[in-house]
N, C-alpha and C positions, 0 to 999 in steps of 0.2 A: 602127296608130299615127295621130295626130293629124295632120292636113293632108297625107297620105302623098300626093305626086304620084304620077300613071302610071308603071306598074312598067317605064320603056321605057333604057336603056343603049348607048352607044354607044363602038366603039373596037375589038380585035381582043381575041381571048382570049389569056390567057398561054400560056405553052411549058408547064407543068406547074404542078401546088400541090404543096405538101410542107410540112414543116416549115419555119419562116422561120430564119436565122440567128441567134437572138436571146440567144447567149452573146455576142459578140465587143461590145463598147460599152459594156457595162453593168456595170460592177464592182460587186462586193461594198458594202453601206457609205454609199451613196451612194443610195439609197432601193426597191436592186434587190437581191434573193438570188441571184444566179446563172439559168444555162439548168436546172440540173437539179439543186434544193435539196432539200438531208436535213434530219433533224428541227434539227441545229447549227445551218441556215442560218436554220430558221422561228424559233430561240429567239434567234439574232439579231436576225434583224426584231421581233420583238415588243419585245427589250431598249434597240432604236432608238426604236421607238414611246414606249415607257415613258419614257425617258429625255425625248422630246422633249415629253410630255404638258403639262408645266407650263408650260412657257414658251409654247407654242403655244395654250393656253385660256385664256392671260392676254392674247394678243395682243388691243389693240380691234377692236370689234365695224366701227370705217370700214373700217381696214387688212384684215381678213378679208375683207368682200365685196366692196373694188377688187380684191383677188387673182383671187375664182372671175370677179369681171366681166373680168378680163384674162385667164383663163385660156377664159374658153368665147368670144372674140375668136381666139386663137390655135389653140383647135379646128377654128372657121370658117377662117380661114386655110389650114391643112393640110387641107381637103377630098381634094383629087386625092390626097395622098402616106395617106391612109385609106382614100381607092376605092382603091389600088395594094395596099396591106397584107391587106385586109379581102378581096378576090378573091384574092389566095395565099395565106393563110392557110385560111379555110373557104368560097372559090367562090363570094362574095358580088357580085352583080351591081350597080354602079354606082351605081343609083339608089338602092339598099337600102342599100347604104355611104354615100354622102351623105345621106341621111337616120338614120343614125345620128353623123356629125355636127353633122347640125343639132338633134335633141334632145338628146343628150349637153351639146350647148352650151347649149340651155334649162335641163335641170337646173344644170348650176354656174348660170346664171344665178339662178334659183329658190332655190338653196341660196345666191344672196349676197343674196336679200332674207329667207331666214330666219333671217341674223344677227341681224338688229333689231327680229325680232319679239318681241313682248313674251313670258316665259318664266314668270310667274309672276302671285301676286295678294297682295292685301294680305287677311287675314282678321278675320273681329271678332273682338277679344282682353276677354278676362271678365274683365280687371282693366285700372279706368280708369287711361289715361296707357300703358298695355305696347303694345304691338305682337307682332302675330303674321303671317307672312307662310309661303309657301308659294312655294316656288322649284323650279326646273328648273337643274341643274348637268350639265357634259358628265361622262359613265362613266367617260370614258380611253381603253383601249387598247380597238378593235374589230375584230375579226377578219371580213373579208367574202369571200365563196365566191363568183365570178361566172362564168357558162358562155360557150359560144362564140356563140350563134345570134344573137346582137345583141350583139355583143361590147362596141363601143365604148357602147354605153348601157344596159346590165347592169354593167358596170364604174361609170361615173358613176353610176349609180343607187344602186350598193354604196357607195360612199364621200363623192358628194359632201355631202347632208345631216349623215352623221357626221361629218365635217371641220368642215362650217361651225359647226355646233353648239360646238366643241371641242374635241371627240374628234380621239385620233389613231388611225390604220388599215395594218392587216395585210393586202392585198388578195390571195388564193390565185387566180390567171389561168388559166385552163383550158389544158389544155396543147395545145387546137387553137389556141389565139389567143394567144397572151402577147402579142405585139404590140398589135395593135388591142385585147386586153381586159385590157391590162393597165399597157405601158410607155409608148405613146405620148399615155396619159390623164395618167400619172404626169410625163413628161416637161413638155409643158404646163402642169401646173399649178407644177411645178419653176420654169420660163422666169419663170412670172408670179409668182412668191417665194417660194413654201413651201417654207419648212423643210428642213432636212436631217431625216428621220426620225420627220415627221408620215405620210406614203405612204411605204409602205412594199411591195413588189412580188414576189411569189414564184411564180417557174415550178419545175416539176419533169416528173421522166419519168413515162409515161403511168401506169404501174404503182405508181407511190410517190404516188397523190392520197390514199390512204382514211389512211394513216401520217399521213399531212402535214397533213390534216384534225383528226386526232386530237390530236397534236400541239400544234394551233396552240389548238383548243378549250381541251385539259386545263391550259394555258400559263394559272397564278394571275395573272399580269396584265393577261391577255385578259378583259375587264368583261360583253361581250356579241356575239352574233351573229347575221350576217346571211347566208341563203343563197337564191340560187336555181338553181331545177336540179329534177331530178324526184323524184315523190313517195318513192319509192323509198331515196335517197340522204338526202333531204330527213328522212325517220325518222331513220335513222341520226346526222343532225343533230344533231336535234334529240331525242335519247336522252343524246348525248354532252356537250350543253350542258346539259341535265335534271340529268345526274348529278354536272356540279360547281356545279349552281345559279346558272346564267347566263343570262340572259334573250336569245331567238333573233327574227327576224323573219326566217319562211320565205315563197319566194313559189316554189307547186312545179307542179306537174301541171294541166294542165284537160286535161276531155272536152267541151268547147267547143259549145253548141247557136246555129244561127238559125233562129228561129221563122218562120217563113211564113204568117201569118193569111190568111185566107179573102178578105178586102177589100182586100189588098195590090195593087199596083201590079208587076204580075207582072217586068216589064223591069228596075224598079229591083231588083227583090229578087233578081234573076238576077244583076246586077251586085255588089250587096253579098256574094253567097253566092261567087262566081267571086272577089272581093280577099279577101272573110275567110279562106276557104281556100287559095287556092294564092299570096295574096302568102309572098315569099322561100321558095317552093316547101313551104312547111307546114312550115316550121321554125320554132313558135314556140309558146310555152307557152298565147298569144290564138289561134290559129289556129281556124278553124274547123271543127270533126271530124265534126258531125252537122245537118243540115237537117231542118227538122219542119217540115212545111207540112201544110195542112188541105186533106181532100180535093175540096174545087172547085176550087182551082186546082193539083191535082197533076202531073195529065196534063202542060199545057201547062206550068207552071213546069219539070218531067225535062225534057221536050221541050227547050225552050229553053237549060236549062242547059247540055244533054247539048252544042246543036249551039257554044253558045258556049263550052264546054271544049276541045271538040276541035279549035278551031282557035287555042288557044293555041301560042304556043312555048314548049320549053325548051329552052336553049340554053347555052354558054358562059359565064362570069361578067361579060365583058364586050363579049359579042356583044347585039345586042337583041335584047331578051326581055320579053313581058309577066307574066313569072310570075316565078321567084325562082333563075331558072337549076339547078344541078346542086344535088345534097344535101352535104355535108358531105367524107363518104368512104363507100368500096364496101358498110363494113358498114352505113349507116345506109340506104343502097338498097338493101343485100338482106334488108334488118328489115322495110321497107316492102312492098317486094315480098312476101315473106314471108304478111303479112299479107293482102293483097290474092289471093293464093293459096289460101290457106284456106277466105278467104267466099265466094271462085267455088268452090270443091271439094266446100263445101257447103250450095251452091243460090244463091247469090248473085248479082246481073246487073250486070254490069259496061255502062250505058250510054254512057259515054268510058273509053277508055283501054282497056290491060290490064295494069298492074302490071308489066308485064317492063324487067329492068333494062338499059338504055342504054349504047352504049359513050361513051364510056370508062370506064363501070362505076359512076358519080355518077348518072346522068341517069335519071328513071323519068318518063314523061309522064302528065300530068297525067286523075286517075281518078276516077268520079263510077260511088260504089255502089248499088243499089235491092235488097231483099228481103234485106234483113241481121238475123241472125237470134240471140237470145244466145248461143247454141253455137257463133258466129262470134268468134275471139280478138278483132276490129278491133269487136266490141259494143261493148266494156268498155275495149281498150288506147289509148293516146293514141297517135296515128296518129304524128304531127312527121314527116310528108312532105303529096305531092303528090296526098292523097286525099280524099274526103270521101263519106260516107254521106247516103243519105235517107229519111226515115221519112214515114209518112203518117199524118196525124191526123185523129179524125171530127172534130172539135170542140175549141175552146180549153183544156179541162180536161183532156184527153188530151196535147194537147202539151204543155201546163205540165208533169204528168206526167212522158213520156218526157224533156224537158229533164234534168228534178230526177231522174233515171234513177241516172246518174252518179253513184261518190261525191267525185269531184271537183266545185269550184263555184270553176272560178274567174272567167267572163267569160261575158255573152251577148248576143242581139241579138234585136232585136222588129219585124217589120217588118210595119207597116198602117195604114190608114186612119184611125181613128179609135182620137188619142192619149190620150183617156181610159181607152179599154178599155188600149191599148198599158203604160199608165204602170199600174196596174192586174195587168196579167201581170208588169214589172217586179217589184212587191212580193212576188210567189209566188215567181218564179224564188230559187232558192240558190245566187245567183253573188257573187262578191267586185264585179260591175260590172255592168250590165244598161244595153245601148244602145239607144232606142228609136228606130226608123227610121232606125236604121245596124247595121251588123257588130260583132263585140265587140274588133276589134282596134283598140285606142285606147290611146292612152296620153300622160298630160298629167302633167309636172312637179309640179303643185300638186296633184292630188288624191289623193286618199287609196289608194293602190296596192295591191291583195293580193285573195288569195283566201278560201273557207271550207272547212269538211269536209277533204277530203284535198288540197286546194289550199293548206292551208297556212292560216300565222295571222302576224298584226303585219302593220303598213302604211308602207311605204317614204315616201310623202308628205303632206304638209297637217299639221296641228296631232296626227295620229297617230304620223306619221313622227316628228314632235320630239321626242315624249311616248316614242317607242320608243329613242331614240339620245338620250336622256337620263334622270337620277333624281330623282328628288323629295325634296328637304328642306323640314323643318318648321322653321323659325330663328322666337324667340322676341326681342325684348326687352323686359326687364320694367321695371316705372316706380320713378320715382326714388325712393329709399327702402330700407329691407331689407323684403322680407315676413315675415311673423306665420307660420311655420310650427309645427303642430302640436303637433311635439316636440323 
């Protein structure tokens, strides 16, 4: 992420995480579907949204973007009561929560200067005195899917551009986060004056997501959708908006490369490959999964990485911690582990870490693989923990290669000396983003956000984003007179 400070937190850890309370407050009606909503609850939300659509794309384009600008004001505000949520909910360490309220608060910011951006053009009309133009109108009702790992800015990312646009939103909140990814966005933007039934908020139990997906999709007055989450689910998606002819912006899966070229600055590159990988413990769709370096500085880059891995922490969610503290829950550490088991079983060199899972059963310390081999499950799978691979390259056409491996593309990173060749390797790489002399975990409000290949298609920001969470009308008018039609 963008200007991400030192992954460092302070404070004692909680008594336990769990589930957050998040029936009791939040009635029906009032822009939330309950703790634990059925299809009744989703065709409510959506009949709110519908309902509220007219009135809310009619509001002016001032009053819309003082709202998101008062709304990502009272994000910032509530910092500490998001560090507090965002660590009970999914074990998220301090720093990594306030930093998901400080972007989350750049998007609404971002989404109240896309109010006023100009949405259309005027075109040449073949009859003199007519007019023909080409506009951007909001879809209406939009249905968004957001996950837990960045709760509170997967959330904003899901809704704030379809909001400001004019659309109104179904937000489906993961049922690790409802809070932080779901009610505490909605609440804010609620205080700063939206609408009864523009945001709209659906938690449900762990079991009822794929229903309640399905659902909210097949719903005639859901216009269009947006999800993210993995490639896997992310099909599913996007089959089921396919089949009512809904237009999706998926943002899904990466296998994540940084390149390590031969002329690199071996210390800087040790440091970019140590945040792209294990900031918020590799839980994240940017994370870094696989290193390519070229073979003169292999030796000493492993070296080096190896010894500044191993003296990472991982810790508590809000104990200090350079890394991203604990994983989620038990299963997603022993998925990890899992994996990390396999490529040492066969022949793999573990030189930090060894994949073994931590008590309290969250915690897997931080692992850096060499001699990984395709018959290795962690070749091919998206790691989303505390791990990363390294490959060796003769030469720059070998790693552009291995990079483009994958058939994921969603993010990468270029690191070396000389930015021509650098910018150069960007154009080869098939990444939705390609960082040169930095990691691929970034992420800026305004640019054009998404991946390719099996990372998914549509772009959450910039003039794509608009163009995604809006439609295109051809409005004619014709000059004064009748015209001479044919017959």
């Amino acid at each position: 992420m963008t200007d991400m400070p030192s992954l460092i937190s302070h404070g004692q850890p909680p008594a336990a995480r769990g589930p957050a309370p998040y029936a009791s407050g939040y009635p029906a009606g009032d822009g939330h579907a309950g703790s634990a909503a059925g299809r009744r609850e989703v065709a409510r939300a959506v009949a709110a949204a519908d309902q509220a659509f007219a009135a809310w794309s009619a509001v002016p384009p001032p009053e819309r973007s003082a709202l998101f600008l008062q709304a990502a004001q009272i994000l910032v505000r509530r910092t500490s009561q998001i560090v507090d949520t965002m660590a009970s909910e999914v074990g998220a360490t301090g720093t990594w929560s306030s930093f998901n309220a400080k972007l989350a608060a750049q998007m609404l910011i971002e989404a109240a200067a896309a109010v006023t951006r100009p949405t259309g053009q005027v075109l040449p009309a073949q009859t003199p005195g007519a007019h023909s133009m080409h506009v951007r109108l909001p879809l209406g009702v939009v249905a968004a899917i957001a996950p837990w790992n960045a709760p509170l800015i997967l959330a904003a990312r899901a809704v704030a551009l379809p909001l400001a646009l004019g659309n109104t939103v179904v937000l489906k909140a993961s049922e690790e986060a409802p809070l932080s990814g779901g009610f505490l966005l909605h609440d804010a933007l609620k205080e700063a004056g939206l609408p009864d039934g523009v945001l709209n908020v659906v938690t449900h139990a762990r079991g009822d997501a794929a229903d309640l997906v399905s659902a909210l999709v097949a719903d005639p007055r859901v216009r269009a959708v947006n999800f993210t989450g993995s490639a896997a689910v992310g099909r599913i998606v996007a089959m089921e908006a396919a089949r009512h002819l809904k237009p999706s912006v998926l943002d899904l899966g990466g296998k994540n490369s940084l390149l390590v070229m031969e002329d690199a600055d071996v210390d800087y590159a040790v440091g970019a490959a140590v945040f792209g990988a294990f900031m918020n413990a590799g839980q994240s769709c940017l994370s870094t999964d696989r290193i390519v370096v070229q073979r003169p500085l292999a030796e000493e880059f492993v070296a080096k990485l190896s010894e500044r891995v191993t003296a990472l922490t991982h810790s508590g969610p809000s104990w200090p911690a350079d890394t991203g503290g604990p994983l989620v829950h038990s299963r997603a550490a022993e998925r990890v582990s899992a994996l990390v088991a396999d490529a040492l079983a066969k022949g793999a060199t573990a030189v930090a870490g060894t994949g073994t899972v931590e008590a309290p059963g969250t915690q897997v310390a931080p692992v850096v693989l060499t001699d990984v081999t395709p018959d290795m499950d962690i070749w091919s799978a998206e790691i989303f923990g505390p791990v990363v691979v390294v490959h060796v390259a003769d030469n720059a056409d070998d790693a552009v290669a291995l990079a483009n491996e994958p058939p994921c593309g969603l993010t990468a990173g270029v690191i070396t000396s000389d930015w021509a060749a650098g910018l150069g390797i960007a154009h080869r790489l098939r990444a939705g983003a390609v960082h040169v002399n930095n990691q691929g975990v970034a992420d800026q409000p305004k640019a054009p956000f998404g991946g390719v290949r099996d990372s998914g298609y549509g772009r959450f920001g910039g003039r794509a984003g608009i163009e995604a969470f809006t439609e295109t009308r051809w409005i004619t008018l014709g000059a004064e007179g009748r015209p001479a039609f044919p017959l």
